[in-house]
C-alpha positions as CSV (number, residue, x, y, z in Angstrom):
1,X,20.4,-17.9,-6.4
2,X,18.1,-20.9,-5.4
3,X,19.3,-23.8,-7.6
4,X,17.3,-24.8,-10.4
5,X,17.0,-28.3,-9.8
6,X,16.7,-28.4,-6.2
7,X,13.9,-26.7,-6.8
8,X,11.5,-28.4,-8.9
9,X,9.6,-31.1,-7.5
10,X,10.1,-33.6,-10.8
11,X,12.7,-31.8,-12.2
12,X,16.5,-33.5,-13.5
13,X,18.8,-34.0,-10.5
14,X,20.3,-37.3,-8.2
15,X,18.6,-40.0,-9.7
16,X,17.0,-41.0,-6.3
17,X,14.8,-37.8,-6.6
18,X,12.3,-39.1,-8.1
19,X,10.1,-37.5,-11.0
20,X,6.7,-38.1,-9.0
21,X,5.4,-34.7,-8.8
22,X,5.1,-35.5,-5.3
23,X,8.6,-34.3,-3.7
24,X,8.5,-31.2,-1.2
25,X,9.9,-27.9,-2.2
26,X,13.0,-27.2,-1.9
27,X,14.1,-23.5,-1.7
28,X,18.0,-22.6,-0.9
29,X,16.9,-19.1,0.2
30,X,15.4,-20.6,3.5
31,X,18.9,-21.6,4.5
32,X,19.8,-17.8,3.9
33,X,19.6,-14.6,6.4
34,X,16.3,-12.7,6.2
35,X,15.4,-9.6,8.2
36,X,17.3,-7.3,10.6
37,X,17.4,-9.5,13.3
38,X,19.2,-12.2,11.6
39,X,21.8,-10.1,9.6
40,X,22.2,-8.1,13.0
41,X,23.2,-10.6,14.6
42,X,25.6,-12.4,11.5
43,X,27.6,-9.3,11.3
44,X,27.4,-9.4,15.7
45,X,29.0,-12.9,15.1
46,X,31.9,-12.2,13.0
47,X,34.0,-11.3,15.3
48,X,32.3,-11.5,18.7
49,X,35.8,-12.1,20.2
50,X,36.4,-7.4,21.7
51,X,32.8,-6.9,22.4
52,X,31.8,-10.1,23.4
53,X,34.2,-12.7,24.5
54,X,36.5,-11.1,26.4
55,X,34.4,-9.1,28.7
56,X,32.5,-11.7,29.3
57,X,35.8,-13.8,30.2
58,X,36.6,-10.9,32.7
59,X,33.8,-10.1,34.2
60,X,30.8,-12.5,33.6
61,X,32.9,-15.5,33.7
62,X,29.4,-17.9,34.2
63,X,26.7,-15.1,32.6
64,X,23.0,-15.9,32.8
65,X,20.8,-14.6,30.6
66,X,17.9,-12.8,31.8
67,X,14.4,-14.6,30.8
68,X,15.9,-16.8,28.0
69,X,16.6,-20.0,30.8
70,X,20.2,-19.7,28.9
71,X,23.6,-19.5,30.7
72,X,26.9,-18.8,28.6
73,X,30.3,-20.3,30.0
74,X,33.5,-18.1,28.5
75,X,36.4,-19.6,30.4
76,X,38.2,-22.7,29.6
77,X,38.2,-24.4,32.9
78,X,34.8,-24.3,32.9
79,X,34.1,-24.5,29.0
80,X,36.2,-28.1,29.9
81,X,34.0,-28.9,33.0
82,X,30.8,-28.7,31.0
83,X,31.8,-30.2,27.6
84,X,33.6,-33.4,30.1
85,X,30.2,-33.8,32.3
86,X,28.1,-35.8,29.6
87,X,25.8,-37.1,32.3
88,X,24.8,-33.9,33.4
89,X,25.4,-31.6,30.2
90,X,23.6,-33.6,27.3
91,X,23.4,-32.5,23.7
92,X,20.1,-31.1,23.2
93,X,19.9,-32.3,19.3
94,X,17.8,-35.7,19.3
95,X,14.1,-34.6,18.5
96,X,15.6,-32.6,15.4
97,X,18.1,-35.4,14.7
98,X,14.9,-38.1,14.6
99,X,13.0,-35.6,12.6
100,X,14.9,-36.6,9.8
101,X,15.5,-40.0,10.5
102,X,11.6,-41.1,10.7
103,X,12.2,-41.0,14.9
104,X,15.4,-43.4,14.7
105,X,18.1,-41.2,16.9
106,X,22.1,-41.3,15.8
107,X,25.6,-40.3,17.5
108,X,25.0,-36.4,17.5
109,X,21.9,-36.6,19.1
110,X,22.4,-39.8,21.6
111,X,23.4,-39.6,25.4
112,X,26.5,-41.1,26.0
113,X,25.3,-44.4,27.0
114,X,26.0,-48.1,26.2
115,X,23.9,-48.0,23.3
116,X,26.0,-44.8,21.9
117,X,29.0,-46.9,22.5
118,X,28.0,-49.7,20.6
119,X,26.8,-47.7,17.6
120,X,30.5,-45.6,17.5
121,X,31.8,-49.4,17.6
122,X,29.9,-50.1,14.6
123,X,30.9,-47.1,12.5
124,X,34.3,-47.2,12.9
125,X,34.8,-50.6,12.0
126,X,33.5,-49.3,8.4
127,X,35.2,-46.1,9.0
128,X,38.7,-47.3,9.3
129,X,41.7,-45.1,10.4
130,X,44.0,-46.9,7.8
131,X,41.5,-45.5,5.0
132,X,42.9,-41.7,5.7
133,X,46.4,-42.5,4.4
134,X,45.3,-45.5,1.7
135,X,42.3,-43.4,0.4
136,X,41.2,-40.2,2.0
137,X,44.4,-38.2,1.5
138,X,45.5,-39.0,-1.9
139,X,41.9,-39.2,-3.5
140,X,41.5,-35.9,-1.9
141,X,44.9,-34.3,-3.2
142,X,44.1,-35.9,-7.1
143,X,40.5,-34.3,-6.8
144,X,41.7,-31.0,-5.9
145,X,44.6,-30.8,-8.1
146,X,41.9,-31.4,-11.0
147,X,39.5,-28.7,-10.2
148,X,41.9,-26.1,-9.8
149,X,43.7,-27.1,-12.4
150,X,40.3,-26.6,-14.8
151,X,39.5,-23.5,-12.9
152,X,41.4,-20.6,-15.1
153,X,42.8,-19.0,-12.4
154,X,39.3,-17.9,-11.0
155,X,36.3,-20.0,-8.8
156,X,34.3,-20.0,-6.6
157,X,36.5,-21.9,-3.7
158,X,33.3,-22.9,-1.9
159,X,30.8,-24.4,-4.2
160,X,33.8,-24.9,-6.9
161,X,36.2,-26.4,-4.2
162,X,35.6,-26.6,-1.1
163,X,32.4,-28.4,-0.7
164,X,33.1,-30.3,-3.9
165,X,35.4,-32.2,-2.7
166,X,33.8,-34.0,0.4
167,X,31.4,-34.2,-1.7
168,X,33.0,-36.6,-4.2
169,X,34.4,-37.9,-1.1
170,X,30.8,-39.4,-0.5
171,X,30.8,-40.7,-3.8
172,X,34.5,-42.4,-3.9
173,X,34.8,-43.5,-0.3
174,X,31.3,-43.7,1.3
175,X,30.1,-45.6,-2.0
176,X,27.2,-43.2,-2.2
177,X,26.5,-41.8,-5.7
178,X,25.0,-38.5,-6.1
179,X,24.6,-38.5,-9.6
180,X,23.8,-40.6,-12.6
181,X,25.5,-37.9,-15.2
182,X,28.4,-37.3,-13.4
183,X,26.1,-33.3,-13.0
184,X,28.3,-30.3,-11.0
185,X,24.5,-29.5,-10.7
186,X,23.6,-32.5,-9.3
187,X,26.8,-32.2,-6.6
188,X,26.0,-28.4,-5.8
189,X,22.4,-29.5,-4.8
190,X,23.2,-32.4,-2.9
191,X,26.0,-30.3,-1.0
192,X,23.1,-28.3,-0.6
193,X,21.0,-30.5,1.2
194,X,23.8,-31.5,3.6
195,X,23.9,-28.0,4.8
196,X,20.1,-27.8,4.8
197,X,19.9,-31.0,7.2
198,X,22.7,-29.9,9.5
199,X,22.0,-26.5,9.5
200,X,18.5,-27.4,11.5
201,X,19.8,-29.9,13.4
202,X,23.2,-28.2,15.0
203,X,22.3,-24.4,14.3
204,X,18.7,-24.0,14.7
205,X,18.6,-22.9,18.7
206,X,15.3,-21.7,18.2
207,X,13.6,-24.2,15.9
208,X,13.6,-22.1,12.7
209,X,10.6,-22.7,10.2
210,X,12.2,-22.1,6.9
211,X,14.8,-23.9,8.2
212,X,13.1,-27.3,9.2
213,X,11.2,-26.8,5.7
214,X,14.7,-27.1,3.9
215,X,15.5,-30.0,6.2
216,X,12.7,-31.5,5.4
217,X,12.5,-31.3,1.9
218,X,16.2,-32.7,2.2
219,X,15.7,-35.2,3.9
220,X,13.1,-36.3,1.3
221,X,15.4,-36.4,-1.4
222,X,18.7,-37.9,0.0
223,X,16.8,-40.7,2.0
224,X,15.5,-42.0,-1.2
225,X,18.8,-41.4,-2.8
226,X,20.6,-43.3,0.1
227,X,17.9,-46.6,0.0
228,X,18.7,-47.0,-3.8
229,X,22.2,-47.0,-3.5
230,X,21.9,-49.3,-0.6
231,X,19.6,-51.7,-3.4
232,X,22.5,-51.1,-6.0
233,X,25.2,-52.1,-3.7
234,X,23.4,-54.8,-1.8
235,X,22.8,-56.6,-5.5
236,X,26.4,-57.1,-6.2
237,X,27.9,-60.6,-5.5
238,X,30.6,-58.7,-4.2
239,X,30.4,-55.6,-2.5
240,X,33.1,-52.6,-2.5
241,X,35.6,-53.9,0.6
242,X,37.2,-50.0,-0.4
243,X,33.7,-48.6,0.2
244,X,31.8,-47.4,3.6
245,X,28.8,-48.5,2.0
246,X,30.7,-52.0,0.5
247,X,31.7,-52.7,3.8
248,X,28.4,-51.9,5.5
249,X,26.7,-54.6,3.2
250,X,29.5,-57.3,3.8
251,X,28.2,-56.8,7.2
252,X,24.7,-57.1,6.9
253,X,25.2,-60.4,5.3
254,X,27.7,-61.6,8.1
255,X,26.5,-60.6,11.2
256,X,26.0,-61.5,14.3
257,X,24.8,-58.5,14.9
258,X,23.3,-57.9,12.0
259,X,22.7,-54.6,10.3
260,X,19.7,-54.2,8.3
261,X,19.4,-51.8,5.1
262,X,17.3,-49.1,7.6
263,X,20.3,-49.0,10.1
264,X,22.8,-49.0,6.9
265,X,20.5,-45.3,5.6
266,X,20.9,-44.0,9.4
267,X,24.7,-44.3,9.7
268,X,24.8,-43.3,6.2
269,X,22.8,-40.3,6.9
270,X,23.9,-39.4,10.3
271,X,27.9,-38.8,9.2
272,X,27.4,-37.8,5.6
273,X,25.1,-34.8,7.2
274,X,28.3,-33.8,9.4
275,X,30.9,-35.0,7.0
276,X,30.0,-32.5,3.8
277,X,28.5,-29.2,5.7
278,X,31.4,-29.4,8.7
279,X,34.0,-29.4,6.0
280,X,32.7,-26.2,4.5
281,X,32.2,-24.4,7.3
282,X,35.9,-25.3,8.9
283,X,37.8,-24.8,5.4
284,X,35.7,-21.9,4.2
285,X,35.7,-19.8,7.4
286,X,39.6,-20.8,8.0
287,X,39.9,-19.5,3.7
288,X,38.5,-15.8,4.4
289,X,40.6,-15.4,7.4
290,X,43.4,-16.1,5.8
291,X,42.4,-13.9,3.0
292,X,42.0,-11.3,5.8
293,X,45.4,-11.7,7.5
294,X,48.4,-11.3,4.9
295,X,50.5,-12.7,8.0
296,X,48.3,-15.9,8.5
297,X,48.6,-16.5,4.6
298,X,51.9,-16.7,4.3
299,X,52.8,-19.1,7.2
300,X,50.3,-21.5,5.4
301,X,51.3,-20.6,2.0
302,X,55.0,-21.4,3.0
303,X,54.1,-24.5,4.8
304,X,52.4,-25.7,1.8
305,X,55.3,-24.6,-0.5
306,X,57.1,-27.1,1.3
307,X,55.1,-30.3,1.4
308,X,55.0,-29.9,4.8
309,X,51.6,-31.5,6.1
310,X,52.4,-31.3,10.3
311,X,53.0,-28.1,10.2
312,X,50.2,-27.1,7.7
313,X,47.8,-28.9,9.8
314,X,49.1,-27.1,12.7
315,X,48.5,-23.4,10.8
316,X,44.9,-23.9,9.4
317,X,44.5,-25.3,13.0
318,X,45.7,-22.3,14.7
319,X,44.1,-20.0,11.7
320,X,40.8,-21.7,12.9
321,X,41.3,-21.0,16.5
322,X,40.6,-17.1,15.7
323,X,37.7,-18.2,13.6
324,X,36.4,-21.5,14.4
325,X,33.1,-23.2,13.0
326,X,31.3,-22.5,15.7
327,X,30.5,-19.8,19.0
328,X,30.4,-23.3,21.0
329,X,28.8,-26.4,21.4
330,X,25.2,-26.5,22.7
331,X,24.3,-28.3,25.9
332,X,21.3,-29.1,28.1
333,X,21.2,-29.6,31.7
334,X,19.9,-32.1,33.4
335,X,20.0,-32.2,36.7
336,X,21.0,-28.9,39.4
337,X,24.6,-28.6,39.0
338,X,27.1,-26.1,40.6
339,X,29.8,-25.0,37.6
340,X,32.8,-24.5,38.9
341,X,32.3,-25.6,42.7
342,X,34.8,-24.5,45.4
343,X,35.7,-20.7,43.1
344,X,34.7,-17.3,43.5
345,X,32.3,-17.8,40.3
346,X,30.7,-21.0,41.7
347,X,27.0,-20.4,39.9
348,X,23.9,-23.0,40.2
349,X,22.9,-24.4,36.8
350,X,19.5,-25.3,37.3
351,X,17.7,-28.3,35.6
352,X,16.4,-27.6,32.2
353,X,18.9,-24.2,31.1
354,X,20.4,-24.1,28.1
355,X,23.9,-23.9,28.5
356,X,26.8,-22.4,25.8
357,X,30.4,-23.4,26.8
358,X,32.2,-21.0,24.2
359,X,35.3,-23.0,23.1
360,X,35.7,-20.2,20.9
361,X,36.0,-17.7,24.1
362,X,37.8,-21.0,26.1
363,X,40.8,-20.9,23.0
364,X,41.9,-17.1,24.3
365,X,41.9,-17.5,27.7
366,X,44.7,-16.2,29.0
367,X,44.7,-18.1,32.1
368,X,45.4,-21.4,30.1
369,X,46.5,-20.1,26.6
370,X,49.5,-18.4,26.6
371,X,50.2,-14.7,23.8
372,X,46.1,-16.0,23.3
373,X,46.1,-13.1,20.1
374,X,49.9,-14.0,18.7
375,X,49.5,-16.7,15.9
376,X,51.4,-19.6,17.0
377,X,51.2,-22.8,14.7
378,X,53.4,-24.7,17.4
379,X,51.1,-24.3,20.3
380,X,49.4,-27.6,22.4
381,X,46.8,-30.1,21.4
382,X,45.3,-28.9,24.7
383,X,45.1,-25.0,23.6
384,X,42.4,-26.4,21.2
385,X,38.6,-27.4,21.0
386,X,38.1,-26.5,17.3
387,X,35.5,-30.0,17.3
388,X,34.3,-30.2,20.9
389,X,35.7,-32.4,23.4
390,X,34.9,-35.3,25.0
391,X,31.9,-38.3,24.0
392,X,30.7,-36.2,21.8
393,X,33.5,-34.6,19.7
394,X,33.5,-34.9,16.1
395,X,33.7,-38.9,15.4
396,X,35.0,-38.4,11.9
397,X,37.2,-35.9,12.7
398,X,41.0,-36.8,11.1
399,X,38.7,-38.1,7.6
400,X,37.2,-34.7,7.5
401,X,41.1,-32.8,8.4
402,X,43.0,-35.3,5.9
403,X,40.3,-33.8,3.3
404,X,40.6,-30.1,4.2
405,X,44.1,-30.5,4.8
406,X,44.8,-31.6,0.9
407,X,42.5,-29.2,-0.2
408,X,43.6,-26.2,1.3
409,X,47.3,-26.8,0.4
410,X,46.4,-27.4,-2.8
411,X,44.9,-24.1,-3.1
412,X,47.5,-22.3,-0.6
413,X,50.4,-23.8,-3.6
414,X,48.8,-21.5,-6.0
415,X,50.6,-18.0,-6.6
416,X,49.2,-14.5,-6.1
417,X,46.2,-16.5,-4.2
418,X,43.6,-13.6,-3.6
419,X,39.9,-12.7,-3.3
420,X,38.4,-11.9,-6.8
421,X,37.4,-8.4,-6.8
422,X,33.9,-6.4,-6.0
423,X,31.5,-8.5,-4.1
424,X,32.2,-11.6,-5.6
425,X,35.4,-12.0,-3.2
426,X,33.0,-11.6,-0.3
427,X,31.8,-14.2,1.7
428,X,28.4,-15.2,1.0
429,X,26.7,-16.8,3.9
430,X,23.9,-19.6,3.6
431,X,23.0,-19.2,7.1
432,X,25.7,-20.2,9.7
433,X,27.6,-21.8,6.8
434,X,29.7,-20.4,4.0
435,X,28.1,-20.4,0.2
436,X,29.9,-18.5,-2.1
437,X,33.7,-17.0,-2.0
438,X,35.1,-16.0,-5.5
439,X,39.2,-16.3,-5.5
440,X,42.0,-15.8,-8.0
441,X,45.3,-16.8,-8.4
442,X,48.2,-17.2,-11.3
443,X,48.1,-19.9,-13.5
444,X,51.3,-21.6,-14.3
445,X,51.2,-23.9,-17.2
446,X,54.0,-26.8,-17.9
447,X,55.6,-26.8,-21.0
448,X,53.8,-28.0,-24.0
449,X,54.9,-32.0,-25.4
């Protein structure tokens, strides 16, 4: 169901939408499958890994596709090669990344270049690695433990959970408020617009209309809730040193170089709109699989049991390797470049294809990964490209796994953990990103005071 408030254009909500009248629609069902073609190929997707994958990993190693100017990569030397070779592989993202950034380019969408340098400089001296044990993990462990604690043995583990929590991660830790009411409404359709903003900007290959309308409309609303937290913020004497948004003020006034409050919205923008939407789709995905495998389950479930975080990390790792977020990274090339130079599959990627490197495909190669289809929480760093590789892998990668981490074991500690029956323990897609995933599971209550 569209949500009520994210649809009207004057209607209650964040506090930044204003009640002008004037706001753009915005209509959840765009994000969601319509027609043949796109549930064809959802369901095609699923499990691309016997029909797919692994031929093409035989026998198409480097496989063209005919008229599309679109060339898939499925082994994981090569997958490597391409992801490695920024200058020649770029990310094809920046046009759709400056569509909602009124033409101002960020990380995702940059050439790895000086200026892409200085900017990953910048963030992560806001973004501080010291924050994921000091803040990230415990506020992310209390805020878990409190919604399933509420829940009554039954939610929905996406909306409910899942995406609630990064959520509330933006408003604890980035220092962005989404609400004025402290509204689960007001969360769900900001959570919302994440997905509808990094849906057309990561998984929108062929420039989807409904989807750039969502984007759009987004865009629209959490820009203008962005500027007037940046106002709030930037009124204070003394800014929130525990706070992204704290700490990108203090900046501003300190300089030299100094920030000013359209640069603060852009960085603000830029990793909220992979923070929120990359966290559902890694947790949720990793959630139904493990609902789906009874033997994945219980290594997690046991690892979980025992406060062990290493080796937790290490399962939802290796439970995402059979069902990461994504087929593979996209990439553009450049200039004429021979993949895989001096091997039998040498194969001339011309300027201007598409290309895929599947790190999905790359992650069961059995030329590199050893027993690829045995689940093996102890396997390599190097057996895995669950967030790309290279200049442009996920920058806030260990925030986003401290968060998932704490709350997946915080779920995974809860007995008789199952999917709620009939189609509510289905996984409901919005898009390429989970929506909707009904679980239940015993509730133990301590004795009474």
């Amino acid at each position: 169901m569209p949500s009520e408030t994210a649809n009207m254009a004057g209607g209650p909500g964040p506090a930044a939408a204003q009640s002008n009248g004037t706001l753009p629609r915005f209509d959840l069902e765009d994000l969601r499958n319509h027609g043949w073609r796109d549930k064809f190929l959802a369901w095609a997707l699923h499990n691309p890994q016997w029909w797919l994958l692994a031929p093409l990993r035989r026998f198409f190693p480097i496989a063209r596709i005919p008229f599309a100017k679109v060339v898939g990569v499925a082994r994981y030397d090569d997958v490597q090669e391409v992801l490695k070779r920024d200058d020649v592989f770029r990310v094809p993202f920046a046009q759709h990344v400056m569509d909602l950034s009124d033409g101002h380019n960020f990380l995702l969408g940059m050439e790895a270049n000086q200026e892409h340098c200085r900017m990953q400089r910048g963030i992560m001296e806001v973004f501080r690695h010291e924050d994921i044990a000091a803040i990230v993990t415990p506020l992310s462990a209390k805020l878990s433990e409190e919604i399933l604690d509420s829940s009554e043995g039954e939610l929905d583990a996406i909306e409910g959970l899942i995406s609630r929590v990064p959520t509330r991660i933006i408003e604890e830790y980035f220092g962005v408020r989404v609400t004025d009411t402290d509204s689960d409404q007001d969360r769900r359709d900001f959570a919302h617009w994440m997905i509808a903003m990094n849906t057309f900007t990561f998984g929108n290959p062929d420039n989807n209309p409904r989807y750039r309308a969502a984007a759009l409309a987004a865009k629209v609303r959490v820009s203008a809730l962005i500027e007037r937290r940046i106002e709030e913020e930037a009124k204070k004497a003394d800014p929130n040193p525990h706070t992204v948004l704290g700490r990108l003020i203090a900046l501003q006034r300190t300089g030299p170089p100094k920030i000013d409050a359209a640069t603060i919205c852009l960085w603000l923008i830029g990793m909220i709109t992979g923070f929120v939407p990359t966290c559902t789709l890694g947790a949720g995905k990793a959630l139904d699989e493990l609902l789906s495998r009874p033997e994945f389950l219980k290594h997690c479930q046991a690892a979980a049991a025992a406060g062990d975080d290493d080796l937790l990390l290490r399962c939802i790792h290796e439970t995402m390797r059979f069902k990461p977020i994504f087929l593979g990274p996209q990439r553009a090339c450049t200039r004429d470049y021979v993949l895989a130079e001096g091997t039998p599959r040498a194969t001339l990627i011309r300027e201007g294809e598409a290309v895929l490197p599947s790190t999905w495909s790359a992650m069961f190669d059995a030329r590199r990964i050893v027993d690829p289809y045995a689940f093996n929480p102890d396997r390599p760093a190097s057996n895995y490209m669950l967030f790309g590789l290279g200049a442009h892998s996920c920058l806030g990668l260990h925030i986003a796994e401290a968060q998932v981490l704490q709350t997946m074991k915080a779920l995974l500690r809860r007995k008789n953990l199952q999917r709620a029956p009939g189609e509510k323990g289905k996984l409901e897609w919005l898009g390429q990103i989970p929506g909707r995933l009904f679980v239940t599971f015993k509730v133990e209550r301590g004795p009474v005071h």
